[in-house]
C-alpha positions as CSV (number, residue, x, y, z in Angstrom):
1,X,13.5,2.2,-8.1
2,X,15.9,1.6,-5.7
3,X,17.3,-1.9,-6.4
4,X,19.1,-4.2,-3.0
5,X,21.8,-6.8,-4.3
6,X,21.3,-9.3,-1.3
7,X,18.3,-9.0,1.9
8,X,21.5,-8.6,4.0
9,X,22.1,-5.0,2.3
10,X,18.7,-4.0,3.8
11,X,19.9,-3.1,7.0
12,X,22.4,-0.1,5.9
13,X,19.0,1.3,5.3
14,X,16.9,1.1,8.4
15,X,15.7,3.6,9.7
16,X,15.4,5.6,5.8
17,X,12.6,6.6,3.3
18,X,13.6,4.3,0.5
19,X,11.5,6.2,-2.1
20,X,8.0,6.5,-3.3
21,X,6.2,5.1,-6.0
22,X,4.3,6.4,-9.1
23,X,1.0,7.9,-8.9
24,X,-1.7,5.4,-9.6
25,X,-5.5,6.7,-10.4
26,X,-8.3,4.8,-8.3
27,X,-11.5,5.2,-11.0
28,X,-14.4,3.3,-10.1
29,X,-14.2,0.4,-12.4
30,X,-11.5,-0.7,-10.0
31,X,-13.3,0.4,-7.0
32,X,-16.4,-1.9,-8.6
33,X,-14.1,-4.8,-9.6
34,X,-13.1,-5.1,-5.9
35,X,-16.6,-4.8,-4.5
36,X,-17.1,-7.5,-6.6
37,X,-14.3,-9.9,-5.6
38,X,-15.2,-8.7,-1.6
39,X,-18.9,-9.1,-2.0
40,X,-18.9,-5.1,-0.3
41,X,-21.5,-3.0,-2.0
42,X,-21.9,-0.3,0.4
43,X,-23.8,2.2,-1.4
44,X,-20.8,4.7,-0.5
45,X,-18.2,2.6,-2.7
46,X,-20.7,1.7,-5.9
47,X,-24.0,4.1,-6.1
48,X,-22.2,7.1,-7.5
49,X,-25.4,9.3,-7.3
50,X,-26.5,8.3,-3.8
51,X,-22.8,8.9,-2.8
52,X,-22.6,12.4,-4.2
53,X,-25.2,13.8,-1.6
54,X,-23.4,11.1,1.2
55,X,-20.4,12.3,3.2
56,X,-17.8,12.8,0.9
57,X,-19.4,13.8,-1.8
58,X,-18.4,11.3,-4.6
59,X,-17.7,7.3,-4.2
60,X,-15.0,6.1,-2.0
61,X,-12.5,2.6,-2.5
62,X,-13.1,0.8,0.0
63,X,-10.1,0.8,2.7
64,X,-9.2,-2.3,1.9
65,X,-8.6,-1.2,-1.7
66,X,-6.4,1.1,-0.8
67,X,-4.6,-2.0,1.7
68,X,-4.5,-4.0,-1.8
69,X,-2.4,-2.0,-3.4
70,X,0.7,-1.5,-1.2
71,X,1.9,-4.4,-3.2
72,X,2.4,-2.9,-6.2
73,X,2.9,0.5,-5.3
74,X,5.6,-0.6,-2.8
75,X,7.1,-2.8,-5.7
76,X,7.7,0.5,-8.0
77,X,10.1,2.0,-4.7
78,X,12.2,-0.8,-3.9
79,X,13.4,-4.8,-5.0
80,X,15.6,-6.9,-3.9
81,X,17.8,-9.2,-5.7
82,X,19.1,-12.9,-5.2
83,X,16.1,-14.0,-3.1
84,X,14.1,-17.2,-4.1
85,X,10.8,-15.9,-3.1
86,X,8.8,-12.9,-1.4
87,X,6.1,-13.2,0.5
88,X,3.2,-11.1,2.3
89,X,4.2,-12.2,6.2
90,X,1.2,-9.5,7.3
91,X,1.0,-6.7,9.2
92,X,1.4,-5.3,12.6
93,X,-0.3,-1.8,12.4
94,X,-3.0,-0.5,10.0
95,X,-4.7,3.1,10.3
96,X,-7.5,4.5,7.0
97,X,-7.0,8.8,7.7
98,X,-8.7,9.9,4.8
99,X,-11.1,8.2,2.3
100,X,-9.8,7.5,-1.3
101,X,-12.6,9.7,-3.5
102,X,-13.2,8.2,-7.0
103,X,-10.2,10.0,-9.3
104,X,-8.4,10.3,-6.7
105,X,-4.1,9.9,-7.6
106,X,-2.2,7.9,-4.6
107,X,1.0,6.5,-4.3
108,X,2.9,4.6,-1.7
109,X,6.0,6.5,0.9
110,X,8.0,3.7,1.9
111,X,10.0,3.9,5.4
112,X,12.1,0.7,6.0
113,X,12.1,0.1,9.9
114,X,13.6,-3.5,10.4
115,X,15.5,-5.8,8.7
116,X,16.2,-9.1,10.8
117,X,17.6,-12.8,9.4
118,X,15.4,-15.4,10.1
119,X,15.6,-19.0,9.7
120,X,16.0,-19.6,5.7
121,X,15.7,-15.9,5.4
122,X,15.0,-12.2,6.3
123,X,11.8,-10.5,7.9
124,X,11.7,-7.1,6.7
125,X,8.9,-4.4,7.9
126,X,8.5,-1.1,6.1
127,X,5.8,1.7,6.8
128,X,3.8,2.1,4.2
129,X,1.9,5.8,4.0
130,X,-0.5,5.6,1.2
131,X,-0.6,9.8,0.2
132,X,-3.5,11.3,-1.7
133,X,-2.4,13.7,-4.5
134,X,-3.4,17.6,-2.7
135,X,-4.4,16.3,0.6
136,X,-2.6,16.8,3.3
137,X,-3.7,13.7,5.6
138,X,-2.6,10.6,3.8
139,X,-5.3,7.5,2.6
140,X,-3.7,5.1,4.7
141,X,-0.9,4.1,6.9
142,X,0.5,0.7,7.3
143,X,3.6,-1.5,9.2
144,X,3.8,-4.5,6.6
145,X,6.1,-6.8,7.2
146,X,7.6,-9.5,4.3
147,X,10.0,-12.8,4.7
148,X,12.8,-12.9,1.7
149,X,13.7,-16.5,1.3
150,X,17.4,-17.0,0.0
C-alpha cells in the first residue's frame, strides 16, 4: 500500500498508476447478499441453473457489485494520512466491459488523474479499472472522485 503523509503530497503523483489491490473472489453468496440489499433478482445474477444455459454461462454480480467494491479494493492501493475524513464525492464516468462470472478473482488498478484543494480540503479523482483474473477486457472502468477534509 502506498501510504500519502498529507492530500497536498497527492499531486507529485498525478498523472501515475499508484498500485493495485489484492485479488478479491466474487462467489455468489455475495452476489445474493447484494441482490438482496438492491431488491435485483435477475435470474442472470441468482438462478445458477437457468444462468448456466443463459449468456455467459454461469451467474454474473450485478454491475453495480462490481461499482461497490472500488472502496475497498481502492483502500488496499493507496491512504492518505492527516485527513479528518474521506468521503465518496461520486463519479464522473462509469463503463461495465465484461461481466463478473461467479468465482471470478478482480482487483482494482488505480490511476490518480487530479488532485485539486478545495474549500476545507482536497478533491481527488482516480481511474479505477476493475481487472478480471485471465481476461483480457477488464469488469469495469470508473473516474471516481473523493473530497479529503483536513
Amino acid at each position: 500500500m502506498k501510504a500519502f503523509d498529507t492530500p497536498a503530497d497527492l499531486v507529485a503523483a498525478v498523472g501515475t498508476e499508484i498500485g493495485h489491490s489484492d485479488w478479491l473472489t466474487v462467489d455468489q453468496h455475495r452476489i445474493d447478499l447484494f441482490a438482496e440489499a438492491t431488491g435485483d433478482h435477475q435470474w442472470i445474477h441468482t438462478d445458477a441453473e437457468r444462468a448456466a444455459a443463459g449468456p455467459f454461462g454461469a451467474t454474473v454480480a450485478h454491475g453495480f457489485l462490481t461499482l461497490s467494491l472500488l472502496p475497498v479494493l481502492s483502500g488496499q492501493v493507496y491512504r492518505v494520512d492527516n485527513i479528518r475524513m474521506a468521503v465518496n464525492y461520486g463519479l464522473n464516468k462509469v463503463r461495465f466491459i465484461s461481466p463478473v462470472r461467479v468465482g471470478s478473482r478482480v482487483r482494482a488498478r488505480v490511476a490518480l488523474t487530479a488532485a485539486e484543494e478545495t474549500a476545507g480540503g482536497w478533491q481527488i479523482t482516480s481511474e479505477v479499472t476493475i481487472e478480471l483474473d485471465g481476461v483480457d477486457k477488464p469488469a469495469c472502468v470508473a473516474e471516481a472522485v473523493a473530497r479529503l477534509y483536513v
